[in-house]
PAKOL-892689 format. One record per residue: z, y negated, x of N, C-alpha, C, O in turn; residue number from 1. Coordinates in steps of 0.05 Angstrom, whole numbers, plus 5000, padded with zeros to 4 digits. Each point is the difference from the previous one (the first is absolute). Example, Ala and Ser with C-alpha at 12.3 -4.5 7.8 and 13.67 -1.06 7.14 Angstrom:
2
+------+------+------+------+------+------+------+------+------+------+------+------+-----+
!  n.Z !  n.Y !  n.X ! ca.Z ! ca.Y ! ca.X !  c.Z !  c.Y !  c.X !  o.Z !  o.Y !  o.X !   n !
+------+------+------+------+------+------+------+------+------+------+------+------+-----+
! 5156 ! 5114 ! 5264 ! 5000 ! 4976 ! 4982 ! 5000 ! 4976 ! 5018 ! 5013 ! 5000 ! 5021 !   1 !
! 4973 ! 4979 ! 4972 ! 5001 ! 4976 ! 5016 ! 5014 ! 4978 ! 4985 ! 5004 ! 4978 ! 5010 !   2 !
+------+------+------+------+------+------+------+------+------+------+------+------+-----+
This chain:
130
+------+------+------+------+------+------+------+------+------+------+------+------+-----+
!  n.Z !  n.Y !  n.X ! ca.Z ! ca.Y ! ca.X !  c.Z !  c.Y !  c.X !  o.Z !  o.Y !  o.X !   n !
+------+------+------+------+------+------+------+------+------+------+------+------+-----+
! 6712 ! 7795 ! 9304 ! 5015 ! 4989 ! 4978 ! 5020 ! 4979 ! 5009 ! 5001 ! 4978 ! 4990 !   1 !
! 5019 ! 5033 ! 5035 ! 5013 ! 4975 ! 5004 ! 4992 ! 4983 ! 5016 ! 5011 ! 4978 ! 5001 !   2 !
! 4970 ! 5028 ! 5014 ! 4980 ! 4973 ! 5025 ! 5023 ! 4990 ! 5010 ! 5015 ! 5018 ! 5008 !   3 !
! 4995 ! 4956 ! 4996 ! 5015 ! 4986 ! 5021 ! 5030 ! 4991 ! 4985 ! 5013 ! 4980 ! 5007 !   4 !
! 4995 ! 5040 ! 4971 ! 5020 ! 4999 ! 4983 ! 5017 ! 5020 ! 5008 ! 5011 ! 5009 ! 4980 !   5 !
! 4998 ! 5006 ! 5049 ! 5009 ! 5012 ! 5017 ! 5037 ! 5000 ! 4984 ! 5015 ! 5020 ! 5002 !   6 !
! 4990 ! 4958 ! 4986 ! 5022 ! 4994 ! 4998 ! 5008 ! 5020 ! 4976 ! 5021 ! 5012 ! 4999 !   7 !
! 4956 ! 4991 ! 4978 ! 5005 ! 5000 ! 4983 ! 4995 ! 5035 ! 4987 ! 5008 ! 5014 ! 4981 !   8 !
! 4974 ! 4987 ! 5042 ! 4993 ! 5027 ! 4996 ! 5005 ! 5022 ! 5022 ! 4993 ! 5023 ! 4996 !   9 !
! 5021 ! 4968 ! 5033 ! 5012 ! 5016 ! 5021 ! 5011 ! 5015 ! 4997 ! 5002 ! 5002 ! 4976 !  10 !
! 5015 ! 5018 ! 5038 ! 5024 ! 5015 ! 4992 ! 5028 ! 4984 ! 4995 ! 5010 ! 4985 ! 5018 !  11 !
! 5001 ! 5019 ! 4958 ! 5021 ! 4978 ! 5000 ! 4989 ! 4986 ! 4980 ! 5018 ! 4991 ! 4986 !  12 !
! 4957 ! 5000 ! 5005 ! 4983 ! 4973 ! 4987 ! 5008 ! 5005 ! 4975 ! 5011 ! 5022 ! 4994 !  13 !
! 4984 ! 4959 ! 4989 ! 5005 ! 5002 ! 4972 ! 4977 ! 5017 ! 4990 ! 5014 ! 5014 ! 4985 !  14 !
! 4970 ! 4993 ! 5013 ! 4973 ! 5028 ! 4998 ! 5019 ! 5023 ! 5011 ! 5015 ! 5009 ! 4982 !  15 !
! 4988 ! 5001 ! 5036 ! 5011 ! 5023 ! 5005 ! 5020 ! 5002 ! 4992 ! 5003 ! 5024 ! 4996 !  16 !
! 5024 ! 4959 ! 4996 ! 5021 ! 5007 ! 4988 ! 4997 ! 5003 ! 4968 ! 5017 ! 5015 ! 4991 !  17 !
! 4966 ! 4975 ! 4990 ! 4983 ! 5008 ! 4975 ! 4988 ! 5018 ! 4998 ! 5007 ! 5013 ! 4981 !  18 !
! 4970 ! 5000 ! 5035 ! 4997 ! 5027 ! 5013 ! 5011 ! 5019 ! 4990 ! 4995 ! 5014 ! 4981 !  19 !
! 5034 ! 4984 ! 5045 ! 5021 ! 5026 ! 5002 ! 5021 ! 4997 ! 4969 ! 5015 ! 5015 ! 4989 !  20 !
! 4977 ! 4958 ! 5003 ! 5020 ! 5005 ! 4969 ! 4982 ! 5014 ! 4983 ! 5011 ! 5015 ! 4984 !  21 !
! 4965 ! 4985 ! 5014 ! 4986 ! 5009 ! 4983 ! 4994 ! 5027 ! 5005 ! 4995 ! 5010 ! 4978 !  22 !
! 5002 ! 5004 ! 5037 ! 5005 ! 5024 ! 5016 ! 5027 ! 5018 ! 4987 ! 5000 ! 5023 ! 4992 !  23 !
! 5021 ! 4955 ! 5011 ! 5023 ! 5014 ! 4999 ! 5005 ! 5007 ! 4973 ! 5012 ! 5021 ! 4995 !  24 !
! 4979 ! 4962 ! 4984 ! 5002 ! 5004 ! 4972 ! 4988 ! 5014 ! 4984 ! 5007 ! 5008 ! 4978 !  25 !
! 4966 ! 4995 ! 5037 ! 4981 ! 5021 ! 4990 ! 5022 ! 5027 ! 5005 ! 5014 ! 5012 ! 4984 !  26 !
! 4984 ! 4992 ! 5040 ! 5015 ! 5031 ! 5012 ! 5025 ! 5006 ! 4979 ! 5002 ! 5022 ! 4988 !  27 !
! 5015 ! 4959 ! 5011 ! 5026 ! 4996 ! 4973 ! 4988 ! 5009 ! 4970 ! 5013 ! 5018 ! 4989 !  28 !
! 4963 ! 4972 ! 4999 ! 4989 ! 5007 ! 4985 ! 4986 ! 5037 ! 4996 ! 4995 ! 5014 ! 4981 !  29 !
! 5002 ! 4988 ! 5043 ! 4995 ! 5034 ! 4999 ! 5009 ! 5019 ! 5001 ! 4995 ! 5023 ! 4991 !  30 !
! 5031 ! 4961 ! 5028 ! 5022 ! 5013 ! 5000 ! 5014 ! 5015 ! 4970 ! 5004 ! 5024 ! 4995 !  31 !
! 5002 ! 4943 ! 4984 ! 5018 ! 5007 ! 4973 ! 4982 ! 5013 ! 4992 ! 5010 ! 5021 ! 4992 !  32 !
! 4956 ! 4979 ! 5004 ! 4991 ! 5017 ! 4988 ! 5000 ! 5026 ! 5010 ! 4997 ! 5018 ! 4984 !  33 !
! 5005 ! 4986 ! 5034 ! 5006 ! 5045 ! 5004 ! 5024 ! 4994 ! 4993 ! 5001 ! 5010 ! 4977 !  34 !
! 5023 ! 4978 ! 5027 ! 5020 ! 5010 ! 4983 ! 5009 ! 5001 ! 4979 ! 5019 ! 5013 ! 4994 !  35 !
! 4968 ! 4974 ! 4992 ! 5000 ! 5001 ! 4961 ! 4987 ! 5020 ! 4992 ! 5005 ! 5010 ! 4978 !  36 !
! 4971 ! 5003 ! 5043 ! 4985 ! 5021 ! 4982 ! 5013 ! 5027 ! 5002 ! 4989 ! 5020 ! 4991 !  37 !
! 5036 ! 4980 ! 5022 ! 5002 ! 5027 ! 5004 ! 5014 ! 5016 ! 4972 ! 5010 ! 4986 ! 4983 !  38 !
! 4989 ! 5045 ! 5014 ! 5002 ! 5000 ! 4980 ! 5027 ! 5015 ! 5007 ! 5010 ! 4997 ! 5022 !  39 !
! 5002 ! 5020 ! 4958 ! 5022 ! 5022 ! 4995 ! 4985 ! 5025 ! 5014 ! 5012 ! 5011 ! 5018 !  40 !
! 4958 ! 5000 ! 4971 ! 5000 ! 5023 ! 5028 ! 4990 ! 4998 ! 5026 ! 4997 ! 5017 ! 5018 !  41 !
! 5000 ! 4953 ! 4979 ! 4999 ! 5003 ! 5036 ! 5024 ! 5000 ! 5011 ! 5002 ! 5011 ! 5022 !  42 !
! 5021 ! 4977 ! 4967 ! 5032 ! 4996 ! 5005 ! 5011 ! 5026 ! 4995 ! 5021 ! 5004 ! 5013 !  43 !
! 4973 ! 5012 ! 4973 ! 5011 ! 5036 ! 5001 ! 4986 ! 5009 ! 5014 ! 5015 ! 5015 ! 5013 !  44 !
! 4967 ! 4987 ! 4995 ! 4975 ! 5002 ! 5032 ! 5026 ! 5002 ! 5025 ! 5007 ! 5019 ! 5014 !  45 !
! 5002 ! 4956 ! 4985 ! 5014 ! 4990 ! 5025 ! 5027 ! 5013 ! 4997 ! 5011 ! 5001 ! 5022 !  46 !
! 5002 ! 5008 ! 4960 ! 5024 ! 5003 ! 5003 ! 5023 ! 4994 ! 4978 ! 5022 ! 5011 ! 4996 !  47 !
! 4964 ! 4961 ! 4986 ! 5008 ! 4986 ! 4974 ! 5017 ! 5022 ! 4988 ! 4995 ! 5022 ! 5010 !  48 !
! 5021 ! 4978 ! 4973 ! 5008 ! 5006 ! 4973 ! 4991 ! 4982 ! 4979 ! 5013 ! 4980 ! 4995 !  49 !
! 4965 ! 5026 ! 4991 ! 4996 ! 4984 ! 4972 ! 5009 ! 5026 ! 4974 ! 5000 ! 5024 ! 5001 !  50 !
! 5007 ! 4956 ! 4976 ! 5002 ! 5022 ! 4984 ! 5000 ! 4974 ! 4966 ! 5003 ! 4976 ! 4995 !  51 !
! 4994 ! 5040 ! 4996 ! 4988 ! 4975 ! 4970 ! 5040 ! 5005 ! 5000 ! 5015 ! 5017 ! 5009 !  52 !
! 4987 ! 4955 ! 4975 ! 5020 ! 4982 ! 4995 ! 5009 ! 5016 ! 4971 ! 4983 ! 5003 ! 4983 !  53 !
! 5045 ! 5009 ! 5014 ! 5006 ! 5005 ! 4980 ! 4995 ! 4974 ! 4974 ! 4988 ! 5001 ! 4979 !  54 !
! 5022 ! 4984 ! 5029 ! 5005 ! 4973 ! 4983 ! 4982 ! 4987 ! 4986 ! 5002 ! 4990 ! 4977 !  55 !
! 4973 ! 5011 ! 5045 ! 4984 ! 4985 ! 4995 ! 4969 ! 5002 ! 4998 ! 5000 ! 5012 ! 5022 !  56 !
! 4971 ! 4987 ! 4972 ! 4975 ! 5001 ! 5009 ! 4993 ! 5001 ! 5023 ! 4976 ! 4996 ! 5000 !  57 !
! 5035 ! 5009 ! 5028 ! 4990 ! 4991 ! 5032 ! 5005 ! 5025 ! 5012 ! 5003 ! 5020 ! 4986 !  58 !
! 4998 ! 4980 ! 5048 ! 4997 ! 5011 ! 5011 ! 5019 ! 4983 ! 5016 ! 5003 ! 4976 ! 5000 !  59 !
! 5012 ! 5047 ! 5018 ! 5022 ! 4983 ! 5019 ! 4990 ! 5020 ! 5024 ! 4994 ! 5023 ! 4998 !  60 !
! 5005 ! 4960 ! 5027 ! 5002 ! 5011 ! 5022 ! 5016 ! 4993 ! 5026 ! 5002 ! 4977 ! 5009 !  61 !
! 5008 ! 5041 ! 5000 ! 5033 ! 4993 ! 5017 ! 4980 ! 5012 ! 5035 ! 4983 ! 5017 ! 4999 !  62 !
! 5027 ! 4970 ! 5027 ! 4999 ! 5002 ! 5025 ! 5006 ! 5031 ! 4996 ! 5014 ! 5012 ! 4984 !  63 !
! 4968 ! 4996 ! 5038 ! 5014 ! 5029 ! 5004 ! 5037 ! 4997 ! 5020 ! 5012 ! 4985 ! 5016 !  64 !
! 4992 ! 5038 ! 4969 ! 5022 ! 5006 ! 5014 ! 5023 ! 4995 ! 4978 ! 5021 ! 5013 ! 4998 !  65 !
! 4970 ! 4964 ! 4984 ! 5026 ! 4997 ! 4978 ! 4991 ! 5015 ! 4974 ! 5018 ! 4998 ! 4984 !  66 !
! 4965 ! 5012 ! 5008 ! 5000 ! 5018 ! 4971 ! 5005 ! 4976 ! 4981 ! 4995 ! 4976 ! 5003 !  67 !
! 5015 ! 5036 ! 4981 ! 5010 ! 4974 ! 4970 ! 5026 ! 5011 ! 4992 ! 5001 ! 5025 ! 4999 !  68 !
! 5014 ! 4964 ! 4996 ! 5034 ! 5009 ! 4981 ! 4999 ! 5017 ! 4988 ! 4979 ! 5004 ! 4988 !  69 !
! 5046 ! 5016 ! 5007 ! 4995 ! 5007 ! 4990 ! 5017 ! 5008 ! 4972 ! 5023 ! 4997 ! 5008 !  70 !
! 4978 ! 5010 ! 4968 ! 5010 ! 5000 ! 4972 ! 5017 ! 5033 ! 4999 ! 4987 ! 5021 ! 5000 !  71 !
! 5039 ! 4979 ! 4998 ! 5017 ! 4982 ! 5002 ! 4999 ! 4975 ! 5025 ! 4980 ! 5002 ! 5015 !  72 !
! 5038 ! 4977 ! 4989 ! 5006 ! 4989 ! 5019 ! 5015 ! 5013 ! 5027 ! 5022 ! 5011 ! 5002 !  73 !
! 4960 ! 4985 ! 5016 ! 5015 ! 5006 ! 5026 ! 5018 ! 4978 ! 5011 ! 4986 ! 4981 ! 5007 !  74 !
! 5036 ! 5015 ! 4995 ! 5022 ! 4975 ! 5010 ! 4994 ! 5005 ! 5031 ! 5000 ! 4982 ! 5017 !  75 !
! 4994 ! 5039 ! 4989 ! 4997 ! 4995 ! 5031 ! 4968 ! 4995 ! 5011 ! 4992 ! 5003 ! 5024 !  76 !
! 4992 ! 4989 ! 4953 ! 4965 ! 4997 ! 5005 ! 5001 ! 4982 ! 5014 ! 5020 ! 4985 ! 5003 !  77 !
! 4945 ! 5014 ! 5013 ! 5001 ! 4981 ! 5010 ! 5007 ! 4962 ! 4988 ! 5000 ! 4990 ! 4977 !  78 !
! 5003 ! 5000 ! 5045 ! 5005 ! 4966 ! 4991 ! 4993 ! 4995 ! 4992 ! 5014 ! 4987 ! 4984 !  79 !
! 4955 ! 5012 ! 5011 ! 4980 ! 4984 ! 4990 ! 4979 ! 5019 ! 5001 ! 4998 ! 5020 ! 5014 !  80 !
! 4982 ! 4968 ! 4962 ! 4970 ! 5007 ! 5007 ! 4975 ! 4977 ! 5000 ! 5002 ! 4976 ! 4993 !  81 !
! 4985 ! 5032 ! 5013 ! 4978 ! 4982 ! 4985 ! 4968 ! 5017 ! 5004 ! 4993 ! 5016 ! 5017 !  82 !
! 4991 ! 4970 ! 4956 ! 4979 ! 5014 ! 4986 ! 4979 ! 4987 ! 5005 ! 5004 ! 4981 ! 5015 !  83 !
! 4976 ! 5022 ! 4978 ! 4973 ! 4994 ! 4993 ! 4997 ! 5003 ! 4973 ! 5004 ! 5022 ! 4990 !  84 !
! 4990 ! 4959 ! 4997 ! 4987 ! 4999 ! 4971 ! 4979 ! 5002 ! 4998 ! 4987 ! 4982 ! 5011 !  85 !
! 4995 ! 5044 ! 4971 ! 4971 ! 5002 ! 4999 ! 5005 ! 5001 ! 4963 ! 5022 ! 5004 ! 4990 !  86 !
! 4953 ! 4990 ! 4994 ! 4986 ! 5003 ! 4980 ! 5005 ! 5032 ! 5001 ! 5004 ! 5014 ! 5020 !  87 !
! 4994 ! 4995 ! 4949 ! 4984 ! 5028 ! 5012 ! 4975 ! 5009 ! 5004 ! 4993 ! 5023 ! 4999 !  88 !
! 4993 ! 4955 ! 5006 ! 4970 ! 5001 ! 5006 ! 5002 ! 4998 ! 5029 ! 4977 ! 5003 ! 5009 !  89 !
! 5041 ! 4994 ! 5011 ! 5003 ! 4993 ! 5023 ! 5006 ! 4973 ! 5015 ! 5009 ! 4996 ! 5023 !  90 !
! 4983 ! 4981 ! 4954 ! 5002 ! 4974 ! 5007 ! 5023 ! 4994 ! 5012 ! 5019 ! 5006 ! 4986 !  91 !
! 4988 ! 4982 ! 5040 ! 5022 ! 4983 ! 5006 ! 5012 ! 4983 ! 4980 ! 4984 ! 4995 ! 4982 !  92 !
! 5039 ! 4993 ! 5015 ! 5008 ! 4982 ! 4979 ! 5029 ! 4999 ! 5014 ! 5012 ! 4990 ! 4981 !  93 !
! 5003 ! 5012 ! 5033 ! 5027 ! 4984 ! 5013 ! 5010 ! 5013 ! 5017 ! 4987 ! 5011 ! 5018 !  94 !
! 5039 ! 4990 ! 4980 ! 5020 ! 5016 ! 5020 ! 5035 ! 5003 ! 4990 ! 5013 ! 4980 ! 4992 !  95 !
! 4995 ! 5041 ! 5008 ! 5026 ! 5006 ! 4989 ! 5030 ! 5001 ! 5015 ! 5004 ! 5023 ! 5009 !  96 !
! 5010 ! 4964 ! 4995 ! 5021 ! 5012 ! 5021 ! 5026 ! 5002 ! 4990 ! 5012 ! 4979 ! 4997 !  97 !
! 5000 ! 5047 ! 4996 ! 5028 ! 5007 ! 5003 ! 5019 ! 5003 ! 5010 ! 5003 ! 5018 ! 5016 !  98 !
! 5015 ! 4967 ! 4978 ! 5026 ! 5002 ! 5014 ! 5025 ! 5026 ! 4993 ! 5011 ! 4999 ! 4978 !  99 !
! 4992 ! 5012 ! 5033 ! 5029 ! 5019 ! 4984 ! 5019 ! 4986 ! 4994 ! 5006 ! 4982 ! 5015 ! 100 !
! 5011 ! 5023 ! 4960 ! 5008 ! 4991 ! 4978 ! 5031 ! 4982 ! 5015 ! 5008 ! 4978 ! 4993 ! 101 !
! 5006 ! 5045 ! 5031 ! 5018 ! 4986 ! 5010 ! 5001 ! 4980 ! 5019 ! 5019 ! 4985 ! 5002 ! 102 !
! 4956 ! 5015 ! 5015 ! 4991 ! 4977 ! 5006 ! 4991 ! 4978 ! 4995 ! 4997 ! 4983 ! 5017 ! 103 !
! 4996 ! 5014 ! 4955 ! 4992 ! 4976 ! 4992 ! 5027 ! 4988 ! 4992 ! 5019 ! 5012 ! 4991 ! 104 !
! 4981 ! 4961 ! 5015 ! 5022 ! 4972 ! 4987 ! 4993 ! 4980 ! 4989 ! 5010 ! 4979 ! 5004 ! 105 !
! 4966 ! 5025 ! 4976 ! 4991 ! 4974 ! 4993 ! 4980 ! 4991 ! 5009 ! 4992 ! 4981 ! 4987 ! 106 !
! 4992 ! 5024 ! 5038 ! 4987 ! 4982 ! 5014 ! 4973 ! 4993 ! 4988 ! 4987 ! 5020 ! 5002 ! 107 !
! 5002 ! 4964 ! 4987 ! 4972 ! 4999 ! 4993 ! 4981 ! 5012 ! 5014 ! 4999 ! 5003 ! 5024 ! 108 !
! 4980 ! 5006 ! 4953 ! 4979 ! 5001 ! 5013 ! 4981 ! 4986 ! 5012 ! 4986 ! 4984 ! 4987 ! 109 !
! 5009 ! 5018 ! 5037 ! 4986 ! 4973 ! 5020 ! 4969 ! 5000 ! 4988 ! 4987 ! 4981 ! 5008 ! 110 !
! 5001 ! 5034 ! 4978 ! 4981 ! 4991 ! 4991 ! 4990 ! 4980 ! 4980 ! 4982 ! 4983 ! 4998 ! 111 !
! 5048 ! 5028 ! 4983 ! 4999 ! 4981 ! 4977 ! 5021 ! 4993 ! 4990 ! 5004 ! 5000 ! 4976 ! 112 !
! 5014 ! 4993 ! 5045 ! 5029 ! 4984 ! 4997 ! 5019 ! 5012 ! 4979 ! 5023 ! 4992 ! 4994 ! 113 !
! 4966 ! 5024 ! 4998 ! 5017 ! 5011 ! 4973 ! 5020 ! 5024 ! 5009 ! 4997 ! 5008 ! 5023 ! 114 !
! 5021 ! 5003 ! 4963 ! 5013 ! 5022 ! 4998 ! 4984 ! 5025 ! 5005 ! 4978 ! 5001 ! 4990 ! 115 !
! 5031 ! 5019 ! 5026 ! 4989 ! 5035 ! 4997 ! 5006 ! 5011 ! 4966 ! 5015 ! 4991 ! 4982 ! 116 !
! 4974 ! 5022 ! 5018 ! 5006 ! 5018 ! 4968 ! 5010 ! 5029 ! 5010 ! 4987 ! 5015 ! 5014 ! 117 !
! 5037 ! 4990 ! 4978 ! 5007 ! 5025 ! 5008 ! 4993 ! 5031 ! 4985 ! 5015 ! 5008 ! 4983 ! 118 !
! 4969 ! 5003 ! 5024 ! 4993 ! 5034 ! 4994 ! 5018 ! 5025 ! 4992 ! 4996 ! 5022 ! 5010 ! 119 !
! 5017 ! 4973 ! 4978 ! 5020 ! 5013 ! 4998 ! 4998 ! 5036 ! 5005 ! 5020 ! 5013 ! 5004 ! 120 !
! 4957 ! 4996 ! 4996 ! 5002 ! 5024 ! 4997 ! 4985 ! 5020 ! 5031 ! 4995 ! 5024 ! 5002 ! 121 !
! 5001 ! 4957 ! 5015 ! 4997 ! 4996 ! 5032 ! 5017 ! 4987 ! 5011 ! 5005 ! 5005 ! 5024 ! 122 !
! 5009 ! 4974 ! 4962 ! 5032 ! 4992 ! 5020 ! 4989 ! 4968 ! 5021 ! 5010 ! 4989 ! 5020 ! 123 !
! 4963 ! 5004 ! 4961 ! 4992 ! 4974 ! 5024 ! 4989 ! 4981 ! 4984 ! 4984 ! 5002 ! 4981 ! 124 !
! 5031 ! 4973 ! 5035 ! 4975 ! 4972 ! 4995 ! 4975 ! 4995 ! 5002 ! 4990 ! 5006 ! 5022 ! 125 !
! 4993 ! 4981 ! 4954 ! 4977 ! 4999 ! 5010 ! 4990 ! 4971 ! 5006 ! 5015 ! 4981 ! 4993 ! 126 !
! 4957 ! 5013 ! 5021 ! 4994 ! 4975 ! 4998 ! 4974 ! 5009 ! 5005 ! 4993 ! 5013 ! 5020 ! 127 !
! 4993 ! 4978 ! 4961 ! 4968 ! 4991 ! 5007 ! 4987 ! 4980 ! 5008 ! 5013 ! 4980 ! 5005 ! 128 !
! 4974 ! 5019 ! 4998 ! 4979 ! 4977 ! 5021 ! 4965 ! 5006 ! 4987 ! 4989 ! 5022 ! 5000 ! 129 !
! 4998 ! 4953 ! 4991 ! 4972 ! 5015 ! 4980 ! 4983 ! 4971 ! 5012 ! 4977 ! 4997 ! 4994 ! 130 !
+------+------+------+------+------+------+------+------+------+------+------+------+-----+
């Protein structure tokens, strides 16, 4: 294929550096897809806390080790959390992260530049990300 076009298709060549991009994007591509498919019981499998959302239609799932807040407010809970947003069919659909109530000062949410909404009956800011 490259005959006496050494330049173009060597190691280094413009062919092999197109190659390894195309290579690399595929792999990126397989990657997001196993991680979008995972669901809420493979994540309680592992260790997860999911538990359906008082509030709302979904499913929230928290890293092991942090549980979810809890009602009344704990002032001494942890800092923060953050969730996994599922459907309750299991579907992925965003990510949730709370701040405790005395830690927050205003700061936007970096997803969507806006204000946290405060929970009053867990003691924390929220911000979604969809």
């Amino acid at each position: 294929m490259c005959g006496d076009y050494l330049a173009l298709c060597g190691k280094g060549g413009t062919m092999h550096k197109l190659l390894l991009l195309v290579t690399a994007v595929a792999a990126s591509l397989v990657v997001v897809g196993a991680a979008a498919a995972v669901t809420p019981d493979q994540l309680i499998n592992a260790g997860w806390t999911c538990f359906r959302d008082p509030a709302a239609p979904r499913t929230n799932c928290s890293d092991p080790g942090h549980g979810r807040p809890t009602v009344p407010a704990d002032p001494n809970g942890p800092a923060s959390y953050n969730f996994k947003i599922f459907t309750l069919d299991g579907s992925f659909t965003g990510t949730l992260h709370l701040i405790r109530a005395d830690l927050y000062h205003g700061q936007p949410c970096a997803q969507t530049g806006a204000g946290y909404f405060f929970i009053a009956p867990i003691g924390y800011y929220r911000c979604e990300h969809f």
